[in-house]
C-alpha positions as CSV (number, residue, x, y, z in Angstrom):
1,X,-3.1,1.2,-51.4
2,X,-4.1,-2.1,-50.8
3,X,-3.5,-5.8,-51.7
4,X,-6.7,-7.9,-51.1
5,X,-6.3,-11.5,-51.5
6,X,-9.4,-13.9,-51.5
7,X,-9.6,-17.6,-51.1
8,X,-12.4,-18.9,-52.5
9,X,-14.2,-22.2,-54.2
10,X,-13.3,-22.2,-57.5
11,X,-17.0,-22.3,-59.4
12,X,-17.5,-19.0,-57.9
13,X,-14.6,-17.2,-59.4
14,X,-16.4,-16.2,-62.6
15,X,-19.3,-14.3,-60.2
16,X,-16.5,-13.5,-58.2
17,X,-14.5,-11.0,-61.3
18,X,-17.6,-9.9,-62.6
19,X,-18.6,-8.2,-58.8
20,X,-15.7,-7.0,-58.7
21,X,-15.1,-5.5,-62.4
22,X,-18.8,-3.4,-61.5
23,X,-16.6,-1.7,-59.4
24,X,-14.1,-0.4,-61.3
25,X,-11.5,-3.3,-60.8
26,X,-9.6,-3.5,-63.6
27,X,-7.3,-6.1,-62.9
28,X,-6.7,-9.4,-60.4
29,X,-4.5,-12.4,-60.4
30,X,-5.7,-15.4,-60.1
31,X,-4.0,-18.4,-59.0
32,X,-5.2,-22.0,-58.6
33,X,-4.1,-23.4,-54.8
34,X,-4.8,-26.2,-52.5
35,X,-5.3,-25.7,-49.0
36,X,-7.4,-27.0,-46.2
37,X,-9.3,-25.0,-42.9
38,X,-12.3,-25.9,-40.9
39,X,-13.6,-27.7,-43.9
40,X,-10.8,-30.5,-44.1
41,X,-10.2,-32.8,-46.1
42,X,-12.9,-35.4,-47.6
43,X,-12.8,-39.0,-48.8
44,X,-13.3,-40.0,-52.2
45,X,-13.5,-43.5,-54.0
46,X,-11.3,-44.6,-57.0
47,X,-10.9,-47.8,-58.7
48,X,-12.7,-49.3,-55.9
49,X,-10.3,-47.6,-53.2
50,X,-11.0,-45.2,-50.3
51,X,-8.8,-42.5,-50.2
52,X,-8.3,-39.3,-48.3
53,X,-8.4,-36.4,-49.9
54,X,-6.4,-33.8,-47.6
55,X,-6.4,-30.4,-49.4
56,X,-9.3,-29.1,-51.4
57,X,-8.7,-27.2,-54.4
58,X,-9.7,-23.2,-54.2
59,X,-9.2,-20.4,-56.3
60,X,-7.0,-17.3,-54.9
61,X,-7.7,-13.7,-56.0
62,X,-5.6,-11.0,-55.7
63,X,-6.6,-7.6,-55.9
64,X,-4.6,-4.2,-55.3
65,X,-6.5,-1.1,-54.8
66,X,-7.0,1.8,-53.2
67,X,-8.1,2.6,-49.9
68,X,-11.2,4.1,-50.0
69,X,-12.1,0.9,-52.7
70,X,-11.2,-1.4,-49.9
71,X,-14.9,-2.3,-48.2
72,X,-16.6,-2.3,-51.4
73,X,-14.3,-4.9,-52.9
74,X,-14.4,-7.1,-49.5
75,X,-18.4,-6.8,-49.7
76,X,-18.9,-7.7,-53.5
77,X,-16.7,-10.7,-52.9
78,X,-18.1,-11.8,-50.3
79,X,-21.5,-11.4,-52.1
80,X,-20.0,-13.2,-54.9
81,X,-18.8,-16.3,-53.3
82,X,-21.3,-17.1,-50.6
83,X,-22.8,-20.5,-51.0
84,X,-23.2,-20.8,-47.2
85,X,-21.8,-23.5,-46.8
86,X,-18.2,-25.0,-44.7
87,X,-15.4,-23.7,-47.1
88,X,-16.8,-20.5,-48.4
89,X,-13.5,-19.0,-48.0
90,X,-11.8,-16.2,-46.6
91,X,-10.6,-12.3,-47.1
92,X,-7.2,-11.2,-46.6
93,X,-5.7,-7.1,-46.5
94,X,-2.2,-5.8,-46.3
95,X,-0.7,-2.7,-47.1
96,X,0.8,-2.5,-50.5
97,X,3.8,0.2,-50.0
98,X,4.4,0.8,-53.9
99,X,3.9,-0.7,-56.9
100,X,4.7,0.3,-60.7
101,X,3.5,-0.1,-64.3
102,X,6.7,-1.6,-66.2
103,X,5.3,-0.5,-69.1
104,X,4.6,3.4,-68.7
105,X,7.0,3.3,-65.3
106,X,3.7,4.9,-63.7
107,X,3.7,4.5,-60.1
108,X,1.4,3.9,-57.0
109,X,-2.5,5.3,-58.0
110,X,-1.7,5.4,-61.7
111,X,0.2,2.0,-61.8
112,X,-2.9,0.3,-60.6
């Protein structure tokens, strides 16, 4: 098993989960971060002032799956979230040793 975890722009999440769902993906987490890479930061006027705006605000995904559903999860969102542009975002994938369904107590496979 897998845990995939995606940082990406926040507009694209909904193209993101419906990529993802076509492949049998039945659940994610979403969070909503801040964070900053290559892109930076940017400045922005309000009330008549200049500020900097240091950390952008992104959208992060995470998946857990199984192995052989790795690559097509990593290609759909990638897919998904392209705009081609600085700050598309980026893929992460760990090892997930075990995980369980509170609710049934399945385990591993069946909990996800």
């Amino acid at each position: 098993m897998k845990l995939i975890t995606a940082i990406i722009k926040p507009f694209k999440l909904d193209d993101v989960r419906e990529a993802v769902a076509q492949l049998g993906v039945e659940g994610l987490t979403v969070s909503e971060v801040k964070g900053f890479g290559r892109q930076k930061g940017h400045t922005e006027l309000y009330r008549g002032a200049e500020y900097q705006v240091d950390f952008l605000p992104k959208v992060k995904l995470e998946i857990a799956t199984s192995d052989d559903n790795v690559e097509p999860v990593i290609e759909a969102i990638c897919k998904a979230a392209y705009t081609g542009k600085i700050g598309d975002g980026k893929i992460f994938v760990y090892d997930l040793e075990h995980a369980v369904r509170i609710r049934t107590g399945e385990a591993d496979g069946e909990a996800l």
